[in-house]
TIVO-2410 file (N, C-alpha, C; in nm, 3 decimals):
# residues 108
REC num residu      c1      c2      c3 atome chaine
REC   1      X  -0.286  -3.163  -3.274     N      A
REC   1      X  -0.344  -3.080  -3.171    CA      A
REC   1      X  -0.440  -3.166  -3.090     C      A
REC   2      X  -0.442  -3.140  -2.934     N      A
REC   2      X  -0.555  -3.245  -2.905    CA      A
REC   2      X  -0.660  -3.246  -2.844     C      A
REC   3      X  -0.738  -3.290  -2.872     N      A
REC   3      X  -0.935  -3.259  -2.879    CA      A
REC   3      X  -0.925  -3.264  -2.742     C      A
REC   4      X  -0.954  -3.123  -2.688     N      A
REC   4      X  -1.035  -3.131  -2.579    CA      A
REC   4      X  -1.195  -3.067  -2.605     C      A
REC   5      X  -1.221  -3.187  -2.489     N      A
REC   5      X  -1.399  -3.208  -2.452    CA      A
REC   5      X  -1.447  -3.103  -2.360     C      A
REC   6      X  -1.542  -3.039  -2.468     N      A
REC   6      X  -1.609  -2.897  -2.391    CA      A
REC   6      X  -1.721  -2.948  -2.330     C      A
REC   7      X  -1.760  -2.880  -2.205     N      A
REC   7      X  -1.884  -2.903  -2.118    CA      A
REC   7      X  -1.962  -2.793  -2.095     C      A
REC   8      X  -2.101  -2.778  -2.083     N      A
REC   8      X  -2.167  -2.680  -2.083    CA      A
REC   8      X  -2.181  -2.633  -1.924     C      A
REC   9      X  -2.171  -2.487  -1.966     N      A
REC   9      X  -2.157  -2.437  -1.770    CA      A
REC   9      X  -2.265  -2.376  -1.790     C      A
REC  10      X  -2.358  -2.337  -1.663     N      A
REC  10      X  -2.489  -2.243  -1.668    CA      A
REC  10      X  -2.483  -2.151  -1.531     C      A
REC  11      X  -2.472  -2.075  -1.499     N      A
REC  11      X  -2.497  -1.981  -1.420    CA      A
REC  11      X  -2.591  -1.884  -1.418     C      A
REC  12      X  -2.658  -1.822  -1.225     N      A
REC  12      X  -2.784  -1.761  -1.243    CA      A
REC  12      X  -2.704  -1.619  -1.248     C      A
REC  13      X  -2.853  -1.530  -1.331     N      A
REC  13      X  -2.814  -1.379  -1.415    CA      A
REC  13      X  -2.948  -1.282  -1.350     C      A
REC  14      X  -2.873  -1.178  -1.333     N      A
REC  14      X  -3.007  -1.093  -1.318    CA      A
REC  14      X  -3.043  -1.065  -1.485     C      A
REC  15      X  -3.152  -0.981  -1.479     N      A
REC  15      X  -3.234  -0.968  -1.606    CA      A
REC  15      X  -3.175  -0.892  -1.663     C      A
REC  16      X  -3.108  -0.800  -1.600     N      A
REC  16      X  -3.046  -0.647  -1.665    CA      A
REC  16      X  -2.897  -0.728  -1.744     C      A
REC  17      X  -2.838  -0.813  -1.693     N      A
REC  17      X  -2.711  -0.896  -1.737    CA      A
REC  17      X  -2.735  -0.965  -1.865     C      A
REC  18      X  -2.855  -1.061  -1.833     N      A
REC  18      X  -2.880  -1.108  -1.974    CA      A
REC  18      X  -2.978  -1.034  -2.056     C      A
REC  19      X  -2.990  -0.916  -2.077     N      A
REC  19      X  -3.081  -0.871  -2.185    CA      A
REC  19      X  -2.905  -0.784  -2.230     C      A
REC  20      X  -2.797  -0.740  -2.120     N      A
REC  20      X  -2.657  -0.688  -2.179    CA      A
REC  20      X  -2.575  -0.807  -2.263     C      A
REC  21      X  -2.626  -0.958  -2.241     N      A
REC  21      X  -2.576  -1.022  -2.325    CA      A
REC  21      X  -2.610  -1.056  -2.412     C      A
REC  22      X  -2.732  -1.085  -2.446     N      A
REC  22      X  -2.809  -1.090  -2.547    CA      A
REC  22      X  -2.726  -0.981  -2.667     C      A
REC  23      X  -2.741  -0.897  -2.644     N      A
REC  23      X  -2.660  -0.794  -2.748    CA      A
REC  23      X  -2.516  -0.792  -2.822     C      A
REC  24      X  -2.466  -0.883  -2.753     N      A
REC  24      X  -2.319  -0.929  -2.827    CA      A
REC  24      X  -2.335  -1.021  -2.856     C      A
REC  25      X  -2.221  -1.017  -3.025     N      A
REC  25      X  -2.262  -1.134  -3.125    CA      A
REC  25      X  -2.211  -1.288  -3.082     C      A
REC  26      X  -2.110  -1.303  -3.027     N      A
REC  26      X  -2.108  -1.431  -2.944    CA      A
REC  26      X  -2.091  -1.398  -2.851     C      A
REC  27      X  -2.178  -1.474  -2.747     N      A
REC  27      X  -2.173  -1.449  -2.602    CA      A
REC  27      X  -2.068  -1.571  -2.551     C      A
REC  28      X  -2.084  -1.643  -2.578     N      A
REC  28      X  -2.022  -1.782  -2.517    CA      A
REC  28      X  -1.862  -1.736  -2.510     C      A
REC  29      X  -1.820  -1.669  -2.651     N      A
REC  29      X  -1.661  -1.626  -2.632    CA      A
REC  29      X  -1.629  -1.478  -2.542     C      A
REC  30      X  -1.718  -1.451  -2.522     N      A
REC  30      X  -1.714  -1.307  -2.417    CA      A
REC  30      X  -1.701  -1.371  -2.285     C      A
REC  31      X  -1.796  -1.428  -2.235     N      A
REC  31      X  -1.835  -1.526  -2.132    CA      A
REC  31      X  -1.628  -1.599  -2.114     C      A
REC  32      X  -1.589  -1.681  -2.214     N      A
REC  32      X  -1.512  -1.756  -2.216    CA      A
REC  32      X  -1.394  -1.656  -2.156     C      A
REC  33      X  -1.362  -1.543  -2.242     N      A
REC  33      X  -1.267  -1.434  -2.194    CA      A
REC  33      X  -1.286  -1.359  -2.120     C      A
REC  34      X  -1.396  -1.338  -2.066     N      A
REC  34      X  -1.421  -1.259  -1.947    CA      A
REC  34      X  -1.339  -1.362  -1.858     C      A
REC  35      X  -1.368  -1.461  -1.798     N      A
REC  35      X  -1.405  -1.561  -1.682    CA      A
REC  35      X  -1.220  -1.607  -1.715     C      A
REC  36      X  -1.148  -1.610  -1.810     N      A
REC  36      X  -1.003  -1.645  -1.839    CA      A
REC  36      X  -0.979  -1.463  -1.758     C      A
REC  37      X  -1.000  -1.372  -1.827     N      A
REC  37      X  -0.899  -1.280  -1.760    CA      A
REC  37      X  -0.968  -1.255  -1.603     C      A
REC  38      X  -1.058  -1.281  -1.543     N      A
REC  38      X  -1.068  -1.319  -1.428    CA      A
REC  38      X  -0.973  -1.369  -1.343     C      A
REC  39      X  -0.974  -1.498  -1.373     N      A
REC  39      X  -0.891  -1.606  -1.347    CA      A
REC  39      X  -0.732  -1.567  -1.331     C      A
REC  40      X  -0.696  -1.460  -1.446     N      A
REC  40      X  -0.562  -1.424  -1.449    CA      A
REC  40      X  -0.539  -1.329  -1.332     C      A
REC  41      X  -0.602  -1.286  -1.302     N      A
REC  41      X  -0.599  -1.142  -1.183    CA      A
REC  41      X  -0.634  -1.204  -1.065     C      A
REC  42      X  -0.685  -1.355  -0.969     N      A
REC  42      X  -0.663  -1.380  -0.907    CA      A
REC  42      X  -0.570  -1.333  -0.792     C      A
REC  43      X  -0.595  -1.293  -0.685     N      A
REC  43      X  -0.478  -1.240  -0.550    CA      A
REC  43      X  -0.419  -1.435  -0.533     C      A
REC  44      X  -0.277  -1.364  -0.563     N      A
REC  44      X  -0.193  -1.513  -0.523    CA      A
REC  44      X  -0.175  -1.586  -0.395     C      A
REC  45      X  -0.200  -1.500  -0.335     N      A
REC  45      X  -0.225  -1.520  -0.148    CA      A
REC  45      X  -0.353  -1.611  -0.116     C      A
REC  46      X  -0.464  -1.524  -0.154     N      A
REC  46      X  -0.611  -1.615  -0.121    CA      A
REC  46      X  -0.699  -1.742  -0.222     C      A
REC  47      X  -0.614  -1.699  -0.376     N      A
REC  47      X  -0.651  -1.759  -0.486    CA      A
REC  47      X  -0.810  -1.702  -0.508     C      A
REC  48      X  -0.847  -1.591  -0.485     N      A
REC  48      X  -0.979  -1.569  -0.502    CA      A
REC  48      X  -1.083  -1.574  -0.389     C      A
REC  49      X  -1.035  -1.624  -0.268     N      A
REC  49      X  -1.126  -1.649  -0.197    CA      A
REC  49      X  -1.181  -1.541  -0.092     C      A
REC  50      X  -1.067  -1.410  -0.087     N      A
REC  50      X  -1.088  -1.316  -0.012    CA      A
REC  50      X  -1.074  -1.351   0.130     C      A
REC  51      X  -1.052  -1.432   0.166     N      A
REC  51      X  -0.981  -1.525   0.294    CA      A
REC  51      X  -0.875  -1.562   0.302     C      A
REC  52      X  -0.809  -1.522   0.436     N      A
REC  52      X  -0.687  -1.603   0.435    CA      A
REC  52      X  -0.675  -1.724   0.550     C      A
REC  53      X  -0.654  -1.862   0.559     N      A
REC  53      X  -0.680  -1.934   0.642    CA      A
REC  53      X  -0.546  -1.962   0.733     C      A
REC  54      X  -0.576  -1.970   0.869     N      A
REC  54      X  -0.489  -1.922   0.974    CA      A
REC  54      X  -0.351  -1.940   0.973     C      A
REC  55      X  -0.278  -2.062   0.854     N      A
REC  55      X  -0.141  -2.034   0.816    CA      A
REC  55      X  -0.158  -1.980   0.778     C      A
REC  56      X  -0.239  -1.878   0.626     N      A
REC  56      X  -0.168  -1.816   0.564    CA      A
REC  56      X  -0.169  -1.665   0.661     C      A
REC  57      X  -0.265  -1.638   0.779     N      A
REC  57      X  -0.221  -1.532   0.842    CA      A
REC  57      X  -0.117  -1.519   0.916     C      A
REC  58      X  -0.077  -1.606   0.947     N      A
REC  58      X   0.088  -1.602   1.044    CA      A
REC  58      X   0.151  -1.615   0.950     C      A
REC  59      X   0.212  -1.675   0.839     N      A
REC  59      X   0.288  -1.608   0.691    CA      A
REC  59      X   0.271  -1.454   0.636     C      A
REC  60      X   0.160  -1.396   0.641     N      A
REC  60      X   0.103  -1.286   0.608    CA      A
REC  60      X   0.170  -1.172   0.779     C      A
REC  61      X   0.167  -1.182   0.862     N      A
REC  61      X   0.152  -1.161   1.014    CA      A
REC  61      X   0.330  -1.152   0.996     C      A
REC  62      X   0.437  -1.257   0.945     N      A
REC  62      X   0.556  -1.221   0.915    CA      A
REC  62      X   0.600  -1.163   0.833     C      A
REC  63      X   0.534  -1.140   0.722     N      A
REC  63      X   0.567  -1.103   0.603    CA      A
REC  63      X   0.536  -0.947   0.625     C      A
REC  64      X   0.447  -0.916   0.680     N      A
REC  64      X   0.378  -0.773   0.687    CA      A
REC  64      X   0.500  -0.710   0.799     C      A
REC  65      X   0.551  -0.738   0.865     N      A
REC  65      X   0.640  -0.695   0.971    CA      A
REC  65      X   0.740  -0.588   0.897     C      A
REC  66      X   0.767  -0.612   0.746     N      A
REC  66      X   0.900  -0.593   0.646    CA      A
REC  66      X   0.806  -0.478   0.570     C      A
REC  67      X   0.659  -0.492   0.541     N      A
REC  67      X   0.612  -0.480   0.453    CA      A
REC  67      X   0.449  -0.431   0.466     C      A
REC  68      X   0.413  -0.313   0.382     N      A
REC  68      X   0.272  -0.226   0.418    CA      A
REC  68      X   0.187  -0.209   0.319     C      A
REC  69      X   0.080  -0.214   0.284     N      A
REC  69      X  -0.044  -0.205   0.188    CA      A
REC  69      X  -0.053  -0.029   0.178     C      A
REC  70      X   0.012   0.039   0.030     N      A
REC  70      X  -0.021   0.191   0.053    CA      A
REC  70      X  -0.071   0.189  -0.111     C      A
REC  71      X  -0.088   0.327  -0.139     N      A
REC  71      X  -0.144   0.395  -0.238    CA      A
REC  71      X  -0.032   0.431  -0.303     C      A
REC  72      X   0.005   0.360  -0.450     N      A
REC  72      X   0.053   0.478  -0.549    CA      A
REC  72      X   0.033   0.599  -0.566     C      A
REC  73      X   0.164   0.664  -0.571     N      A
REC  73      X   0.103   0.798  -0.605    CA      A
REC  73      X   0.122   0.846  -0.760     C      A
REC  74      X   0.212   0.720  -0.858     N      A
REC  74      X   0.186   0.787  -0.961    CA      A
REC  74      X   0.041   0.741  -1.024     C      A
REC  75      X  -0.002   0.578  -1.003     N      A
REC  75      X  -0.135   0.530  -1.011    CA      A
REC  75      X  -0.245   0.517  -0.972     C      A
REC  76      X  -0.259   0.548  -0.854     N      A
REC  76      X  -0.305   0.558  -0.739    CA      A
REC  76      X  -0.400   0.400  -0.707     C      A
REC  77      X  -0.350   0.279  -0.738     N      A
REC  77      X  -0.349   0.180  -0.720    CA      A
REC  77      X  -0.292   0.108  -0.541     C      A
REC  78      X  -0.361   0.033  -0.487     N      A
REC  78      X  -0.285  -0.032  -0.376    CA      A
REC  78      X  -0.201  -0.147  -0.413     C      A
REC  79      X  -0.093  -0.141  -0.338     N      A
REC  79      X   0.010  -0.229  -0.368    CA      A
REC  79      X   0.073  -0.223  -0.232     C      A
REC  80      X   0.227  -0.343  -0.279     N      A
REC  80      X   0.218  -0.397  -0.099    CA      A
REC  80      X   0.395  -0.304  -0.172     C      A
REC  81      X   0.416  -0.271  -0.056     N      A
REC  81      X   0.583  -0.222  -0.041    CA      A
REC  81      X   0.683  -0.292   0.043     C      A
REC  82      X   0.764  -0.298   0.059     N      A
REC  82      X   0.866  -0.306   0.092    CA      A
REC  82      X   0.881  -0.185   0.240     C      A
REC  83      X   0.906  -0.237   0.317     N      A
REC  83      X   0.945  -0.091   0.445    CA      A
REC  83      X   1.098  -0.081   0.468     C      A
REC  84      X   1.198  -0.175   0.413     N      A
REC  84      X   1.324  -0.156   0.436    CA      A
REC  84      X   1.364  -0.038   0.336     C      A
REC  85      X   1.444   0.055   0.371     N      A
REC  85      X   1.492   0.133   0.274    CA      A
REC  85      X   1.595   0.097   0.147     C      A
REC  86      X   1.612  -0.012   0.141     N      A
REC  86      X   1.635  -0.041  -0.009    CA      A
REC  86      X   1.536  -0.104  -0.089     C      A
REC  87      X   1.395  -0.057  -0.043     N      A
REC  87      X   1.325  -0.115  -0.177    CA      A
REC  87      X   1.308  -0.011  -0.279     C      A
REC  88      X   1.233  -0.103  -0.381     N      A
REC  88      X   1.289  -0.016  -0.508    CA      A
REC  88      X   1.135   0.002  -0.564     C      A
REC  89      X   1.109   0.094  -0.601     N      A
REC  89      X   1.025   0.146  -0.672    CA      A
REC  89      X   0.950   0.110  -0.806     C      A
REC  90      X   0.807   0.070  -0.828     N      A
REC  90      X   0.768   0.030  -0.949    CA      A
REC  90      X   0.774   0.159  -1.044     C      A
REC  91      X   0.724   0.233  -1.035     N      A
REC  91      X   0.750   0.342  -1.110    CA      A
REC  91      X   0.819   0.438  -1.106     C      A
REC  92      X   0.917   0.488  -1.199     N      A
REC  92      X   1.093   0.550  -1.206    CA      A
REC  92      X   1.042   0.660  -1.272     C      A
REC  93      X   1.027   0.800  -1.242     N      A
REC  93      X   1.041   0.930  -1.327    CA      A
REC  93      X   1.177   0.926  -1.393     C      A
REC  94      X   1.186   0.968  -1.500     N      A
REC  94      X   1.267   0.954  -1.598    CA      A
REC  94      X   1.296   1.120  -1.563     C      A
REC  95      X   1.466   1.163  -1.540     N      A
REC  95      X   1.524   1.236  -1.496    CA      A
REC  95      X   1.571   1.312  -1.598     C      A
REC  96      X   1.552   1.466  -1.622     N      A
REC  96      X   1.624   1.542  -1.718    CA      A
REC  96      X   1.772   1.459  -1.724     C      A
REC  97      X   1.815   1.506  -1.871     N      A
REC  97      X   1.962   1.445  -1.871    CA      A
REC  97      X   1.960   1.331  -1.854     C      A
REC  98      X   1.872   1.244  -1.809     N      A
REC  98      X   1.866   1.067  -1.792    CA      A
REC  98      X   1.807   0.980  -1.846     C      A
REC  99      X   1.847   0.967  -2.021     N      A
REC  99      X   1.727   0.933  -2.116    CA      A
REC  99      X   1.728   0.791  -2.060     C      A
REC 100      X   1.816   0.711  -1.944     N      A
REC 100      X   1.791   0.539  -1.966    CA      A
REC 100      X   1.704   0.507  -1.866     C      A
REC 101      X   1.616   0.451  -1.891     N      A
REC 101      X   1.495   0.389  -1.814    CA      A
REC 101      X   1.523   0.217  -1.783     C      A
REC 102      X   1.481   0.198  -1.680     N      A
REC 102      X   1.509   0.047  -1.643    CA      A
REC 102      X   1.384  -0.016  -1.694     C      A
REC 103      X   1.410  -0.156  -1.710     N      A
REC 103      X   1.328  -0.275  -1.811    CA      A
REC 103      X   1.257  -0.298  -1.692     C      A
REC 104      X   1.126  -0.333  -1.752     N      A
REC 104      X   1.028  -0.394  -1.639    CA      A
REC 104      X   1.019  -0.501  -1.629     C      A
REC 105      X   1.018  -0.553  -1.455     N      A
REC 105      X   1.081  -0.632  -1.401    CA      A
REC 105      X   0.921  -0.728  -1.386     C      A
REC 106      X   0.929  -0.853  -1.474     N      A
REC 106      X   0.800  -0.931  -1.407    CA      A
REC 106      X   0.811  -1.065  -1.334     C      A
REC 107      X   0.764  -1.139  -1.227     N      A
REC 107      X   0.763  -1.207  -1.152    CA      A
REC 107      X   0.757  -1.311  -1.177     C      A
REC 108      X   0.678  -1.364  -1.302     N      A
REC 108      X   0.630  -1.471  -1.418    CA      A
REC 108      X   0.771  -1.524  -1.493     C      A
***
């Protein structure tokens, strides 16, 4: 297995944050998995930055032409759709008489 070299990170906290960390028995591995599932939920478009820089708006500017930012209605989550009428749906009500459900489809 091979030794990787840990480095110490420090970041500023309000008071109310660190007297909430103080209270869990390791902080450093909370800290560690917080900041990993962060990282995992990243928007793949901006990488986090909440910006998009002027290619990626004319990519975004074509892409959106096909495609619209709405509200689930079984989650009520935003997500981007599809506007051609063969797109397909993340979430499938399962139909009297129709016990087969389709496998979920991931991108990864």
């Amino acid at each position: 297995m091979p030794n990787h070299k840990q480095s110490i990170v420090t970041f500023k906290a309000e008071g109310s944050l660190v007297e909430a960390l103080k209270t869990l028995p390791n902080r450093s591995e909370f800290i560690r998995a917080a900041i990993l599932a962060a990282l995992d939920n990243v928007c793949p478009l901006c990488q986090g930055t909440g910006l998009l820089t002027p290619e990626q708006k004319t990519h975004w500017a074509k892409f959106a032409e096909d495609h619209a930012v709405r509200e689930c209605g079984d989650c009520h989550e935003w997500h981007i759709v599809c506007c051609r009428p063969t797109a397909e749906r993340v979430h499938t009500r399962q139909r009297k008489g129709n016990p087969r459900r389709r496998p979920a489809r991931h991108p990864r």
